[in-house]
C-alpha positions as CSV (number, residue, x, y, z in Angstrom):
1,X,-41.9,49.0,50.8
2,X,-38.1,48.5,49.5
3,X,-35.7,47.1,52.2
4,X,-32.5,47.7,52.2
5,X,-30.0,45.0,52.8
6,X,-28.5,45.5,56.5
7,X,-24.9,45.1,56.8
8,X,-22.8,44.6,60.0
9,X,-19.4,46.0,60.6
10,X,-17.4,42.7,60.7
11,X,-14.0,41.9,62.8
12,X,-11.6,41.3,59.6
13,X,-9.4,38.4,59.9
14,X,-5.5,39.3,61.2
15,X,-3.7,40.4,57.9
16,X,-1.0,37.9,58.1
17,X,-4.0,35.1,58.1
18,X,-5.1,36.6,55.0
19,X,-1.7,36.8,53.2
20,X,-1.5,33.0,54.4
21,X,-4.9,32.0,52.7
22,X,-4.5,34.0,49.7
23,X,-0.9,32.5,49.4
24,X,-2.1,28.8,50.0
25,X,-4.6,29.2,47.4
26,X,-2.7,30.6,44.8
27,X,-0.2,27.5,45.0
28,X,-3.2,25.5,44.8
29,X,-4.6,27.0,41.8
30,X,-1.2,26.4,39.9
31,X,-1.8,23.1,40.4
32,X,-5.1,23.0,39.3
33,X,-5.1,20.5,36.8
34,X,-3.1,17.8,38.7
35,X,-6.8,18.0,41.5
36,X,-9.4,15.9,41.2
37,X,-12.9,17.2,40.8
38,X,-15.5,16.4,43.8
39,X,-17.1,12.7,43.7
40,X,-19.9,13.7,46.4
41,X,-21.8,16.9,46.9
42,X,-24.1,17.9,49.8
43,X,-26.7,20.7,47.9
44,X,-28.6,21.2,51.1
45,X,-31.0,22.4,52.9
46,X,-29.3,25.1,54.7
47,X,-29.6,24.8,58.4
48,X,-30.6,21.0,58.0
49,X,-27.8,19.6,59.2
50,X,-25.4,19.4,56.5
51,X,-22.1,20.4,58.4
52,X,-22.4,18.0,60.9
53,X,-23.0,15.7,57.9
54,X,-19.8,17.1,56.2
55,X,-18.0,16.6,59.2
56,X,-19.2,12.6,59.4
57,X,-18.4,11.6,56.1
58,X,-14.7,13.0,56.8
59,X,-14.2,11.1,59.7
60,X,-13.4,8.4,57.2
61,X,-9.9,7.2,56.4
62,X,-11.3,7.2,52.4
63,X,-12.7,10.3,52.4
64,X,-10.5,13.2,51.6
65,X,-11.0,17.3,52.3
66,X,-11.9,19.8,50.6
67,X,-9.7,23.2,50.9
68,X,-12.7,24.6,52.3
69,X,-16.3,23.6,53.1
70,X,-18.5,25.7,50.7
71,X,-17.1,26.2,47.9
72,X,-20.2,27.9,45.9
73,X,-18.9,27.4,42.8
74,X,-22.2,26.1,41.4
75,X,-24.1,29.3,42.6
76,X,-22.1,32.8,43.3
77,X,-19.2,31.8,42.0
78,X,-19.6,29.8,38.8
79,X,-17.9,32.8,36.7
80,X,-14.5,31.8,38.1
81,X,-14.0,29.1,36.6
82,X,-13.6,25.3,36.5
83,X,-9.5,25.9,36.6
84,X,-10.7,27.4,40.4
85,X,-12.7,24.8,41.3
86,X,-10.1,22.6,41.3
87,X,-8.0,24.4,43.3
88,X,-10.1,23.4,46.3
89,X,-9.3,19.7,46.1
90,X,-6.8,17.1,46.8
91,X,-4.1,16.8,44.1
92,X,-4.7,13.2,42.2
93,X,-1.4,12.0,44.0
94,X,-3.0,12.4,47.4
95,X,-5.8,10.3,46.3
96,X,-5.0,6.9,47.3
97,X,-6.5,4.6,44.2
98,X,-6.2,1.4,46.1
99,X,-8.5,2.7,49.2
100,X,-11.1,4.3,46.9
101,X,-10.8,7.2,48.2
102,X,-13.2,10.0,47.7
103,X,-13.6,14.1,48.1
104,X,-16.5,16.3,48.3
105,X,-17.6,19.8,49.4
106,X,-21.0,21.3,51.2
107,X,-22.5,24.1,49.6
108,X,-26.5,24.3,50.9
109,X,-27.4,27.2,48.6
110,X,-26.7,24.6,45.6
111,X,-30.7,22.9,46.1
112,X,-32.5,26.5,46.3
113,X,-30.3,28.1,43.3
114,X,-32.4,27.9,39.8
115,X,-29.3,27.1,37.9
116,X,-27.0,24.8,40.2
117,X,-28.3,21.7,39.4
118,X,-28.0,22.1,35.6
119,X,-24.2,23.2,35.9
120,X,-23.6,20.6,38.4
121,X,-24.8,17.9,35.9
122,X,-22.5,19.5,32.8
123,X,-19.6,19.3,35.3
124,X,-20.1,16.6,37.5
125,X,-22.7,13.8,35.4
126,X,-21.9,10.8,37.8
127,X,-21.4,12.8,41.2
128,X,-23.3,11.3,44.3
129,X,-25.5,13.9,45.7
130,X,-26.9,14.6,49.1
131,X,-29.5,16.4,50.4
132,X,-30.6,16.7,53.8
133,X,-34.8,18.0,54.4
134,X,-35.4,19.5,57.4
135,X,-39.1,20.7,59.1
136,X,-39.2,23.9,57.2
137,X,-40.6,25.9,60.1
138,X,-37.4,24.9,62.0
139,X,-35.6,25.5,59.2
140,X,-36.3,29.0,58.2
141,X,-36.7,30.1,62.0
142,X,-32.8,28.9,62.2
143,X,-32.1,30.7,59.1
144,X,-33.7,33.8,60.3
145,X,-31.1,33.6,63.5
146,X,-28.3,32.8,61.7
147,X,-28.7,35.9,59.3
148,X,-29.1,38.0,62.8
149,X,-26.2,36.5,64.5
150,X,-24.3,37.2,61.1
151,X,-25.6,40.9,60.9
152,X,-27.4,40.4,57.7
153,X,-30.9,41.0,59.2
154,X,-32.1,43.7,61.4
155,X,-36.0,42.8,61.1
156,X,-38.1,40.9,63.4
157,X,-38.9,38.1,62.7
158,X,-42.8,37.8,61.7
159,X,-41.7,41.1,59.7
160,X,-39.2,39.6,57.8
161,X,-40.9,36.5,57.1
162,X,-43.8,38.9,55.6
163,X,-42.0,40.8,53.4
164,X,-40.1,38.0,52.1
165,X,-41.8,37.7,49.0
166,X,-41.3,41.6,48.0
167,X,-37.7,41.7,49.0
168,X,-36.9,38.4,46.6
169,X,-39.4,39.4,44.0
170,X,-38.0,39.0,40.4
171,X,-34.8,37.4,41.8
172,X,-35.4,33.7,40.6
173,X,-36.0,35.1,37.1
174,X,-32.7,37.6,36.9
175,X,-30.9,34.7,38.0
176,X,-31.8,32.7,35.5
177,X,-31.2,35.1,32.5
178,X,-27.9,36.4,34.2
179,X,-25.3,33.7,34.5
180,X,-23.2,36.1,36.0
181,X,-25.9,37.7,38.7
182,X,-24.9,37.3,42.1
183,X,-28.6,38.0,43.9
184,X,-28.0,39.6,47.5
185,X,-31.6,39.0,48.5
186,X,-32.4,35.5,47.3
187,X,-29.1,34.3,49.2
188,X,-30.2,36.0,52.4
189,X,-33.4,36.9,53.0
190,X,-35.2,33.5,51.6
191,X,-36.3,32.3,54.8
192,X,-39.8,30.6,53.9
193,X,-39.5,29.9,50.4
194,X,-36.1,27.3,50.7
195,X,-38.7,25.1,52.3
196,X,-40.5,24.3,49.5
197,X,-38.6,21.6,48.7
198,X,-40.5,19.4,46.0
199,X,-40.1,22.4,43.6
200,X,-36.4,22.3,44.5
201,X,-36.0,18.7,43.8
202,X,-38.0,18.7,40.8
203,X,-35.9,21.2,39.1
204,X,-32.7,18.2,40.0
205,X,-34.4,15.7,39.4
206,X,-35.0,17.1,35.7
207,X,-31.1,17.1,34.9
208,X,-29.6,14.3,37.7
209,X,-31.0,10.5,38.1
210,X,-32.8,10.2,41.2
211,X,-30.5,7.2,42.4
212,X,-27.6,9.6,42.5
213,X,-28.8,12.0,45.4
214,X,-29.4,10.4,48.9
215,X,-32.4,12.5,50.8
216,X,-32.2,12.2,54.3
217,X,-34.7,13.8,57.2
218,X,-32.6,15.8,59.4
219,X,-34.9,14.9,62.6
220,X,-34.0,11.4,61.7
221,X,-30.2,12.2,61.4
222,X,-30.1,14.2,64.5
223,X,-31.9,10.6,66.4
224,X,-29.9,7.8,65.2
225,X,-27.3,9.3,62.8
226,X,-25.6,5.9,62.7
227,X,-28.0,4.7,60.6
228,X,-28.0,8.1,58.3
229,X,-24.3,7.9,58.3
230,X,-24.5,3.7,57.0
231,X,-27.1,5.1,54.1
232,X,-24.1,8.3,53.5
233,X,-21.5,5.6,53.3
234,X,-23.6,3.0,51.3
235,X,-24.2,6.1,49.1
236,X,-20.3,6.5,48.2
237,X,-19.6,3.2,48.2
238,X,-17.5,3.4,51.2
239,X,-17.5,0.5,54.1
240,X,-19.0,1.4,57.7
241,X,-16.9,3.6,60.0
242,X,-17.6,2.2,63.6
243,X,-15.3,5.2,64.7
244,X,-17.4,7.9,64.2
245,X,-18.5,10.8,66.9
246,X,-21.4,12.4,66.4
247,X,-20.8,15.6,67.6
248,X,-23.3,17.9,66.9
249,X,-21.8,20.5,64.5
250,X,-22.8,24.3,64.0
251,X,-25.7,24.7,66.2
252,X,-25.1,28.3,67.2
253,X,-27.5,28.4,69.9
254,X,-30.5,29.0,67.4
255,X,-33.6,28.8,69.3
256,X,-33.0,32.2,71.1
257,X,-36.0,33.7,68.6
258,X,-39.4,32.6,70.8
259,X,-42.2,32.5,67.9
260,X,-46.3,32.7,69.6
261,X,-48.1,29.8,68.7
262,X,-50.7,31.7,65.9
263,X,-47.4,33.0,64.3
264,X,-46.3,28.8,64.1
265,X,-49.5,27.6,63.7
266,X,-49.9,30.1,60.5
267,X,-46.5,28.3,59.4
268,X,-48.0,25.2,60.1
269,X,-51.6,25.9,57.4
270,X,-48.5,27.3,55.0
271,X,-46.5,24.3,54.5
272,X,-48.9,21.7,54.4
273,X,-49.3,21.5,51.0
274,X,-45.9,21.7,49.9
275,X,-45.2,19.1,52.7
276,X,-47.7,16.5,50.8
277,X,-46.5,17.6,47.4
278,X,-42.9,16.3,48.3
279,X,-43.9,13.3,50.2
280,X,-45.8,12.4,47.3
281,X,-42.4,13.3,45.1
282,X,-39.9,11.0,47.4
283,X,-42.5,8.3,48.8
284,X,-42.2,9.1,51.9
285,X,-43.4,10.9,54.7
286,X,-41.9,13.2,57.4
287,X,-43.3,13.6,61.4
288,X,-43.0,17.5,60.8
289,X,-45.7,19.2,62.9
């Protein structure tokens, strides 16, 4: 059975909003080459977390914005060049050399994309990395509402989860013999397969030293993110921030989507072995039931 992606007629932004943004980036391109490049990364998971992370790590006087959050230049967007990646951070002159200071951006789709990590060590060799590991049955249940609330999925859940596999079948491999390919399907409708995070990490692990990306649990953030936040800043090399509020960001009310227990409990038998085959990869082990 072919499925056909499901679009929603989207509110557009006011025009003169658009002529603002377009305008702002265009100035920022031109000055391209007096920006820094990004010194931290966070490559996912999506729906782990990794906002609120974003928005920790910038409540630090040494840590500088980036134009926008996710930039995706390392997976739909790598055709446009390094000239606009740039254009997304701080010029060098902002960039206070006596504080240290450091920039980043958040682009989740970088850990599950089959060619982001080997363009991210071309560009970037000595960028800190982080990644944040969430319960994949959480995880792809919050991803499957998300895509709803977004209009991208029209399918129930336990249907969409079942055709999964057909709808990103061949994907992976066009992706990696197209540079250029932008896959529709593997960014939206990978709901079950983003959790199999060893594979994921392997392929990073393969082109980035282990020491430079910081794993962290995202039930472990979510409990005492003081203590995720002193690894994040230990990380970059940045002193503690006893200023920080840990709001929770970008929740959007995702556990509308009531799942029966055999459905979960099916999940549950899924996972287990990728679960043990990244515990064994990180040494450590997760309370993900």
């Amino acid at each position: 059975m072919k499925v056909e992606p499901h679009h929603r007629k989207k509110s557009k932004p006011p025009k003169l909003e658009i002529a603002r943004y377009k305008l702002a980036h265009l100035t920022r391109k031109a000055t391209s080459y007096k920006r820094v490049l990004p010194d931290f990364l966070i490559i996912g998971a999506a729906k782990a977390g990794t906002t609120s992370l974003y928005n920790y790590l910038l409540q630090h006087p040494q840590v500088a914005p980036c134009f926008r959050k996710e930039v995706h230049y390392f997976d739909r967007k790598y055709n446009k060049g390094l000239k606009w990646y740039k254009s997304h951070f701080p010029l060098s002159s902002e960039m206070n050399v006596q504080l240290k200071m450091v920039t980043g951006e958040s682009s989740p789709y970088y850990l599950y994309h089959p060619l982001a990590a080997e363009r991210v060590s071309k560009t970037l060799p000595s960028v800190r990395l982080f990644c944040m590991l969430r319960n994949p049955i959480d995880r792809a249940i919050s991803n499957y509402n998300h895509r709803v609330r977004a209009g991208f999925e029209s399918l129930p859940i336990e249907e969409a989860f079942a055709i999964e596999k057909e709808r990103i079948s061949g994907e992976n491999l066009k992706l990696i013999n197209n540079p250029e390919y932008v896959s529709y399907n593997h960014y939206h409708f990978s709901y079950i397969t983003r959790g199999y995070y060893a594979e994921q990490l392997e392929n990073w692990f393969s082109h980035i030293s282990k020491d430079q990306i910081l794993i962290l649990n995202s039930e472990q953030f979510y409990t005492d993110p003081a203590t995720a936040m002193k690894k994040a800043f230990n990380h970059l090399a940045l002193p503690w921030n006893d200023r920080l509020q840990f709001k929770v960001f970008n929740s959007g009310g995702e556990n509308y989507v009531n799942v029966s227990d055999t459905f979960r409990k099916n999940l549950v038998n899924h996972y287990k072995p990728y679960n043990e085959k990244l515990f064994e990869l990180i040494g450590e082990r997760y309370d993900w039931q």
